[in-house]
C-alpha angles and dihedrals in degrees: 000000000000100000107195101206075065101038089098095182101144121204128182131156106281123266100253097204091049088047104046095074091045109048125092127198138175145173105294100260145113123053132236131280124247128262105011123197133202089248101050106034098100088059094051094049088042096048086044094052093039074057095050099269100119128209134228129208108213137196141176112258096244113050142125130254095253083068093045093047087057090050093060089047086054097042083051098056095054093037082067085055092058103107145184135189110229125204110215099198120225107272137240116215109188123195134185133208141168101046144354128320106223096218128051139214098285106026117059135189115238138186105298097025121129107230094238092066102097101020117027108166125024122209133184085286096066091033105021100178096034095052107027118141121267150186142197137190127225122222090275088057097249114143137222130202126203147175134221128213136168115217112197119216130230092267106158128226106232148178098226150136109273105210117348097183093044092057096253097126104143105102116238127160122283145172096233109227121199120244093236142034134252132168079238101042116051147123097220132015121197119194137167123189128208118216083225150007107293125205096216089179086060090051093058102156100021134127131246135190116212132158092343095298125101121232134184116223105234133229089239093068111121138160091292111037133041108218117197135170140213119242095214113142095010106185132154109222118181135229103288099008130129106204126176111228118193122201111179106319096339139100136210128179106214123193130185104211101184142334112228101177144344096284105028135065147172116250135191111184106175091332107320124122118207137159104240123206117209111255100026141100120234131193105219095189101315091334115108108213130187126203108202098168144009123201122203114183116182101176140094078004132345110261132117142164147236142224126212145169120229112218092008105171111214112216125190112202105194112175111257093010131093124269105269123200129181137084116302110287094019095067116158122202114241100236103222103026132100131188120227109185120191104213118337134314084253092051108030120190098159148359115213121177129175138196142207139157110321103227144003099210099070093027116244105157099116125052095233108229105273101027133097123229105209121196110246092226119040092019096244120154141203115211120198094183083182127236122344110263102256131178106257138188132204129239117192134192113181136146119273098189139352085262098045149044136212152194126208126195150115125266133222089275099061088259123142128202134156098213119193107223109166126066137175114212091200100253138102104287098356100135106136151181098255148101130273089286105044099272103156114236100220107206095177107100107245104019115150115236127191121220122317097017127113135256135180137223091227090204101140087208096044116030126175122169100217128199115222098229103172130002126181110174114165126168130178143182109276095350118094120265114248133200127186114175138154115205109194119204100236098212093037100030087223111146135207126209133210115192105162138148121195140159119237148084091274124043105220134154144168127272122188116195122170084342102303114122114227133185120240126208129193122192122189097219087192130210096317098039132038126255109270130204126184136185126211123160121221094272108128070210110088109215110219119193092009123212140228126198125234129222094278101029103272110146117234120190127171121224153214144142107274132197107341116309108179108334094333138109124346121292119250125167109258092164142018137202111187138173122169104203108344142345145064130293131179132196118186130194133189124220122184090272105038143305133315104202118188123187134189110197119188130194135091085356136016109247129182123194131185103199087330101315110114123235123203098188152358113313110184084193115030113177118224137162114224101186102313101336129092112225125186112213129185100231115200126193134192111193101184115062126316074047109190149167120213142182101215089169138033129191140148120244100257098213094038092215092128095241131141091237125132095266123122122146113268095181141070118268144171117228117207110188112197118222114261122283125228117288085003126113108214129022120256115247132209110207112197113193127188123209130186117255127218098202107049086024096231148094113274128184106239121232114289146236112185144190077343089278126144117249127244130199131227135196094285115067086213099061133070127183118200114191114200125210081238087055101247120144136209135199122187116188115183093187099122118353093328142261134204125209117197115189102204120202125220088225141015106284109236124194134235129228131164136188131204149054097318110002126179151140114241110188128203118195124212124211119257114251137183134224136168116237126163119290119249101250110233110207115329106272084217123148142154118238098264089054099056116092149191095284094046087062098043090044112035147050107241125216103211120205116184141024137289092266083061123026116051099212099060095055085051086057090044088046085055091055090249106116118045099236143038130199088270098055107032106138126254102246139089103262144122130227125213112187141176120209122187125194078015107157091359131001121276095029128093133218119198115212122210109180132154137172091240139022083258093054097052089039085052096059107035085055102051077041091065101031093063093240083130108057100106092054097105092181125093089239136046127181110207135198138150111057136295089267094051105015121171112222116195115173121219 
């Protein structure tokens, strides 16, 4: 028989910090397999809870530690079952060429940046062949070396109309030019230094290098103005010869009529006779034509040669003026461009040119997303190729009704809802937080909502907004409470019952929902008020206006005024600090962008503090910034014992400017609080309030600020955009009642810009793919046998550890005629027992029962369990002896 001064099983409460890495828990769904056998039965709770139907791991209330430990193997074992199905999306290599990227790895540039902010000066490490150092000898033979650099200017990345008056009204994203030029104010500037002071007059015919691109020094250069001209085309051509010269896909025919000196020359460029001079540029009809040297020769015989460059373009760089190019005497201003000179052209320290948007009428002061600026001279560009492609999601508020608003979106766990929210009652200031017939949505942790009302689980890790669809709570005198309830998750349907009898004064019970523990409480209203039901978790902190996350990590909290905040509402008491005698109590609450912690301290003196600040008296709108947002709380104090300080209301500032007016928000809103950004540290949040109006009788969404972005019109009037630094936009139609559509994105969106002779983004896209890893454990689902209810065994499949003298649950299972032996009739012998039950406390959910005669025996076969050692066993029982190393296995 089962002794019980040898049924070792010992049971304690679980080791959390051993558990918690252990336990797994899910949404209560799914229902057992059939015919489960002892081999394969941590494969069939693992797969079902990798499918939403949780496990428990369950011991008697009054074991020892040996039983405990082979709990934990077993829980360990399963916990390596627990699967998910990961989706590996297709990939996006970029990659960039022709140039510099003006971001790196790990800085990126982002909507309102300027695009200076990560990279400022490039050098020849960024361009190495545009702005490779250089040299150049003057006519004595004397050489100067010099170095190259590009500066970029503070142009900004913005979200903006392109060009109103040019009918370009729809707003894109742009890097905003200026419509003039400064040495202060540029998009690029180009600069080259001398290591010392150059004589460009004395270097008339040379060649230099700068920005990639190969000039001659002219023979105009003088003390004010540097000439150059462009090599393109270069070709020798000799006294009385016609010679074809091809640049690009172009062809000249080229003569040399006739050589009159050593420094002048008869030319005939497609037809067009003209005297050249050595050293200048000449337009033969449309064809620019530099001539960089003449050759006379006299002896034996009078001939020569010259050479001359096809489509030379002459520039003029002048200090303080534009780059002008053109042949002497046509000279056209570069619109854009300004010349800085160090020194003079005739002792040259330094070159500087900048440059900005080229004109004002038509408008090209932005680079458009997608497009390249190239500088007129050296043939440098600038690419925006816009913001980075990223996954996004929509979030939409829009009227349901006249009488109704509502928010569509999916939540974090790919589920989509369109949840009314809003609701007019039809009466002066009776707008109100509720659903399209009037349900109130209750967002203080623990308040108590009748059927049909709505409730949330505040985890902030796992949060689920639930609809109270039916509710029967019923006490008497001398007769047990009981509570049946069903909470349905608006946005899965899943729904959560709740089918418990107990005796006491308060009916309350335990929830479990992805593996967070909540209390439940059930209150018999009566025949003169409704049934009510409330959840709260086991956080000392009390979540007010509780969010849920959406698909990509958005924030999304419903609210109202709550309590009496000024002159507004009616006080309650959200939150209490309290201290009898002496001492020190904190209360803490947590609101959707951080937490609000009041303390009452007693001794020599009676101090109040709101998040450290101390408080003398009574505030009924104390003003205080939780992350980026401005609340108003109605602060109570209560300065002889109990001493205590209370919130007894709760609003936002509606106009969130942070002063001590009479403004709380009287109206419903949705808050929608935006990850953080880089470097920030809170995320930025849009509320969007609704408010009934007389006029068009209806709700209407009034008019917005969001995210604390501009706004910025389009070509409707009735439409605003607003673009966040995050990437999130906004776009606010007023045509009707008004909706707003927010497009989310799964990152922050970071821009793209390039610099150089040819730059640009290629992308290569990799197929999706799926694998299985193991699932991330929530909270342990661990309990000793008193602790697990009616809803734990409708709901879950139970891991039972110990014999029917200790744990209750066994004997239950072994009362039902379910398990072989009880407490009264174990056999006399040294064994363990393994056994599946199926359809074991409800149909379609297991128990697993561990059991042995001594702590040897559990221990045996927990161990040989999670080791794997009975995987070949394909019965629902097993009986075990011997040891792990030599184990005799009998089914049953």
């Amino acid at each position: 028989m089962c002794e019980k001064r040898r049924f070792n099983m010992q049971i304690r409460k679980f080791v959390a910090s051993s558990l918690a890495a252990l336990m797994a828990g899910a949404t209560f769904s799914g229902a057992a397999l059939a015919a489960v056998n002892v081999g394969g039965v941590l494969g069939t709770l693992g797969s079902q809870a990798s499918a939403g139907t949780p496990y428990l791991v369950v011991v008697g209330d009054t074991a020892k530690p040996s039983d405990i430990v082979g709990a934990i193997d077993v829980a360990s074992a399963l916990a390596q079952q627990v699967t998910r199905e990961v989706t590996v999306p297709g990939l996006t290599a970029m990659t960039f060429t022709g140039g510099v990227s003006l971001d790196t790895a790990d800085s990126k540039l982002y909507s309102g940046d300027n695009i200076n902010t990560i990279k400022g000066t490039l050098t020849a490490t960024d361009l190495p062949e545009i702005l490779a150092s250089g040299s150049i000898e003057d006519e004595t033979g004397t050489k100067y070396d010099y170095t190259q650099y590009i500066t970029i200017g503070g142009k900004q990345i913005q979200y903006a109309q392109p060009d109103v008056p040019g009918g370009q009204k729809d707003p894109t994203f742009l890097i905003k030019l200026g419509t003039s030029v400064s040495s202060s104010d540029y998009l690029l500037k180009m600069w080259t230094s001398f290591t010392k002071a150059f004589n460009a007059s004395k270097a008339v015919g040379k060649e230099l290098q700068l920005f990639g691109r190969t000039f001659i020094i002219s023979g105009e250069t003088d003390s004010t103005k540097l000439v150059l001209f462009g090599t393109a085309g270069e070709e020798i051509v000799e006294a009385g010869q016609n010679k074809t010269i091809r640049v690009g896909d172009k062809s000249y025919n080229v003569e040399v009529r006739g050589i009159t000196s050593a420094e002048k020359a008869v030319l005939v460029v497609n037809g067009v006779t003209k005297e050249v001079q050595e050293g200048r540029t000449y337009d033969f009809r449309g064809v620019s034509v530099y001539v960089s040297d003449i050759y006379y020769i006299e002896v034996p015989q009078k001939t020569g040669y010259v050479k001359v460059s096809i489509g030379a373009d002459r520039y003029v760089l002048q200090d303080g003026s534009p780059v002008k190019r053109g042949t002497a005497g046509s000279e056209q201003d570069i619109q854009g461009s300004l010349v800085r000179l160090i020194g003079t052209p005739q002792s040259l320290s330094g070159i500087e040119i900048y440059y900005d948007a080229y004109a004002t009428s038509p408008a090209s002061d932005y680079i458009k997303a997608g497009s390249v600026w190239t500088d007129p001279v050296f043939g440098i560009k600038v690419a925006y190729n816009g913001p980075a492609s990223v996954s996004t999601e929509t979030i939409t508020i829009m009227p349901g009704g006249s009488n109704y608003y509502t928010i569509a979106f999916t939540d974090k766990y790919g589920k989509t809802a369109t949840v009314a929210w809003s609701y007019y009652g039809g009466t002066p200031a009776s707008e109100k937080l509720a659903d399209s017939t009037g349900n109130e949505i209750h967002v203080v942790e623990g308040s108590p909502a009748k059927l049909n009302e709505y409730i949330f689980a505040p985890s902030p890790q796992f949060p689920h907004m639930l609809k109270v669809t039916s509710l029967t709570a019923t006490s008497a005198t001398n007769s047990p409470d009981t509570c049946k309830a069903t909470l349905r998750d608006v946005f899965s349907g899943t729904e959560y019952k709740i089918d418990e009898t107990k005796s006491g004064t308060t009916f309350t019970t335990n929830l479990v929902i992805d593996g967070q523990t909540y209390t439940v409480t059930c209150t018999d209203g009566g025949t003169a008020n409704p049934d009510t039901i409330s959840l709260s978790d086991a956080e000392e902190t009390i979540t007010v206006y509780p969010v849920l996350e959406t698909k990509y990590g958005a924030k999304v909290a419903f609210y109202r005024l709550l309590g009496r905040v000024h002159t507004q509402g009616t006080a309650e008491t959200i939150l209490t600090a309290s201290v009898t005698g002496s001492g020190t109590k904190s209360s803490f609450m947590r609101l959707p962008t951080g937490i609000v912690n009041i303390t009452v301290e007693v001794g020599q003196q009676t101090k109040f503090y709101v998040n450290g600040a101390s408080i003398t008296g009574d505030d009924p709108e104390y003003e205080i910034l939780i992350g980026n947002v401005w609340y108003k709380l109605n602060v109570v104090v209560t300065s002889s014992s109990p001493y205590s300080i209370e919130i007894k209301g709760v609003a936002l500032d509606a106009d969130q400017d942070g002063a001590a007016e009479s403004d709380p928000l009287t109206v419903p809103a949705i808050m929608i609080i935006e990850e953080k950004e880089k470097d920030a540290a809170h995320g930025k949040v849009a509320i969007l309030k609704v408010a009934y109006d007389s006029t068009d009788k209806r709700l209407e969404l009034l008019p917005v600020s969001v995210f604390g972005a501009s706004s910025v019109s389009t070509s409707s009037d009735k439409i605003t955009h607003y673009m966040t630094r995050w990437g999130t936009k906004v776009v606010y139609d007023t045509s009707g009642a008004g909706t707003v559509t927010i497009t989310y994105p799964d990152t922050q969106v970071y821009h793209l810009v390039g610099v150089g002779t040819d730059p640009k983004w290629t992308t290569e896209a990799t197929e999706a793919g799926k694998y299985k890893t193991v699932a991330p454990l929530a909270l342990p689902v661990a309990k000793l046998a008193s602790e697990v209810t009616t809803a734990d065994r409708t709901n879950a499949n139970i891991v039972l550890v110990g014999g029917p003298c200790i744990n209750t649950l066994v004997a239950q299972l072994n009362a039902a005629g379910k398990f072989p032996y009880g407490c009264a009739d174990w056999p006399g012998e040294d064994f363990a027992i393994v056994k599946v039950i199926e359809d074991a406390f409800t149909t379609g959910k297991i128990a697993l029962v561990i059991a042995g005669t001594r702590a040897e025996d559990t221990r045996l076969a927990t161990s040989l369990l999670s080791q794997g050692k009975l995987e070949n066993q394909q019965v629902s029982t097993v009986k075990i002896t011997g040891t792990v190393t030599t184990p005799v296995i009998t089914p049953m």
